[in-house]
TORKOL-4160 file (C-alpha; in steps of 0.2 Angstrom, whole numbers, padded with zeros to 4 digits, m for minus):
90
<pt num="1" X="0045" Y="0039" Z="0074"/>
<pt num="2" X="0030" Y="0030" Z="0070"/>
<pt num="3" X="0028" Y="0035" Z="0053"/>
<pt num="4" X="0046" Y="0028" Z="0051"/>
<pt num="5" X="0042" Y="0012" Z="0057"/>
<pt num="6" X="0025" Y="0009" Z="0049"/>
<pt num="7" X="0036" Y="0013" Z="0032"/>
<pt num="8" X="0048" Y="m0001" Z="0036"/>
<pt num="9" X="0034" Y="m0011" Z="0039"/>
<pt num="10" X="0025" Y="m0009" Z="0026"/>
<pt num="11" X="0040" Y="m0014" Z="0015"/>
<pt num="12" X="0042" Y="m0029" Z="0026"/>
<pt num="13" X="0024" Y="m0032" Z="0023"/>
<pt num="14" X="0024" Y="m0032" Z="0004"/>
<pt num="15" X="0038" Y="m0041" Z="0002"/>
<pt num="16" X="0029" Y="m0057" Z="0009"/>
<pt num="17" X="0010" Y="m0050" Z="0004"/>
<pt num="18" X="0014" Y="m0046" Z="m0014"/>
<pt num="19" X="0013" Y="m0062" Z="m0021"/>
<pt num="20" X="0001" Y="m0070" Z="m0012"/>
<pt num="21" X="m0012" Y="m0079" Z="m0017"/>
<pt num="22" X="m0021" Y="m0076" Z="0002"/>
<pt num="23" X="m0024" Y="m0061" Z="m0005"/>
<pt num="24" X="m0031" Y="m0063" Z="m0020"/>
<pt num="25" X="m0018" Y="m0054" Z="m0031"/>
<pt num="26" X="m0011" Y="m0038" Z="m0034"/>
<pt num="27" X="m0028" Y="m0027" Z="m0039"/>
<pt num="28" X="m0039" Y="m0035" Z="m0025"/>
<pt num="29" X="m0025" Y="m0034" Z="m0013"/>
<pt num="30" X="m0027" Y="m0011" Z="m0018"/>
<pt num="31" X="m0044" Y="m0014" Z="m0020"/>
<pt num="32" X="m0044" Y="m0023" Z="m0001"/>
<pt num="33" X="m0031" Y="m0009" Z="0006"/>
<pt num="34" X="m0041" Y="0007" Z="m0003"/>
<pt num="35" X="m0055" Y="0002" Z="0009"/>
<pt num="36" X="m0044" Y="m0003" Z="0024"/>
<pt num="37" X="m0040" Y="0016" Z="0022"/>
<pt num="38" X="m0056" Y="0022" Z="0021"/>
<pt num="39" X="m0061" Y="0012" Z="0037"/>
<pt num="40" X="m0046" Y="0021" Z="0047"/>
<pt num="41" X="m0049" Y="0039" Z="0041"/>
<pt num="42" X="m0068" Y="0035" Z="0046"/>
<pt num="43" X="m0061" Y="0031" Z="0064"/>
<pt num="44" X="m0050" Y="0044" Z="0065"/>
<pt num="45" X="m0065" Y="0056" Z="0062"/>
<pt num="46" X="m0075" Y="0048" Z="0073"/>
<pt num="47" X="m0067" Y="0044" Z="0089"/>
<pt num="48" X="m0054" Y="0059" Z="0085"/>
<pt num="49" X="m0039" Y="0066" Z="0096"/>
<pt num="50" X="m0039" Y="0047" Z="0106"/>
<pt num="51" X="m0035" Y="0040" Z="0089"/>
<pt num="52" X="m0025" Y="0053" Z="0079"/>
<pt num="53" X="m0008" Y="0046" Z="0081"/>
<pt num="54" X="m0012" Y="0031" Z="0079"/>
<pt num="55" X="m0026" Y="0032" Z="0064"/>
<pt num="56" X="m0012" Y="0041" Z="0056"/>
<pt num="57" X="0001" Y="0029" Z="0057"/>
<pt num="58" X="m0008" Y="0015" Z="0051"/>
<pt num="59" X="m0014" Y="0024" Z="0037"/>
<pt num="60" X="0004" Y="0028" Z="0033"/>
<pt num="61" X="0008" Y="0009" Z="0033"/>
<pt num="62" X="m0009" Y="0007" Z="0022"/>
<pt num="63" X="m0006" Y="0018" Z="0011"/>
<pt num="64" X="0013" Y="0014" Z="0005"/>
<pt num="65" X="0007" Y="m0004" Z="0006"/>
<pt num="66" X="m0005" Y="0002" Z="m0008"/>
<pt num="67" X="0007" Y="0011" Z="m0018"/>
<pt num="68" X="0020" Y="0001" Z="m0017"/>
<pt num="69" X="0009" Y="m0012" Z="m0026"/>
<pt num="70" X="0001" Y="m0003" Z="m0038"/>
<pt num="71" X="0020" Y="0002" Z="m0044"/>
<pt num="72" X="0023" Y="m0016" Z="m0048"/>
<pt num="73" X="0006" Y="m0013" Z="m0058"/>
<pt num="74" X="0011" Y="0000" Z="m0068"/>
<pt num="75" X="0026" Y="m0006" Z="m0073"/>
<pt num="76" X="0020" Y="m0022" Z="m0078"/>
<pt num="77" X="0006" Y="m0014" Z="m0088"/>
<pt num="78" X="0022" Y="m0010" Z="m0101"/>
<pt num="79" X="0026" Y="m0023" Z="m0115"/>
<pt num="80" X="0044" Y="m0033" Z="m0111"/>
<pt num="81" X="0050" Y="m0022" Z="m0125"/>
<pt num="82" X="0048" Y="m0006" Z="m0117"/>
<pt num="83" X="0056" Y="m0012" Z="m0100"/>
<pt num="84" X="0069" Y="m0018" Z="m0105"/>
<pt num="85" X="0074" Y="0000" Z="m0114"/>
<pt num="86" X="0069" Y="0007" Z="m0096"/>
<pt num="87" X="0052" Y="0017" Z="m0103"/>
<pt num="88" X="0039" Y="0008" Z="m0091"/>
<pt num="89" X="0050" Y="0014" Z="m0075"/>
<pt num="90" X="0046" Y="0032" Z="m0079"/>
């Protein structure tokens, strides 16, 4: 149940995040989540089963924050050409 909600968090999340020039922008808001993750999976190692569940779900809202953003990315990377004919969405 707590992986659900940190999913529909996270979507919450990048709907206001996205954009925002707070965070600096699409790369450094992956760049700032990339290490965000490293920092939980560190905790999770070192302070262990007191942690786990919770590590784990806030790595699971991390990292589909992450990806969720980086999809915009990638898409974008395509000329408006190739959107429009749907290529950039594969």
């Amino acid at each position: 149940m707590y992986m659900m909600l940190a999913e529909l968090m996270a979507g919450i999340v990048v709907y206001f995040v996205i954009d925002s020039k707070k965070a600096g922008g699409r790369s450094k808001l992956v760049l700032i989540l990339s290490v965000m993750i490293f920092l939980a999976s560190l905790a999770i190692i070192i302070i262990e089963d007191s942690f786990l569940v919770y590590g784990l779900t806030i790595i699971s809202f991390l990292l589909k924050v992450m990806f969720t953003a980086e999809m915009v990315i990638m898409n974008e990377n395509y000329t408006t050409q190739y959107r429009s004919m749907g290529v950039g969405m594969t």
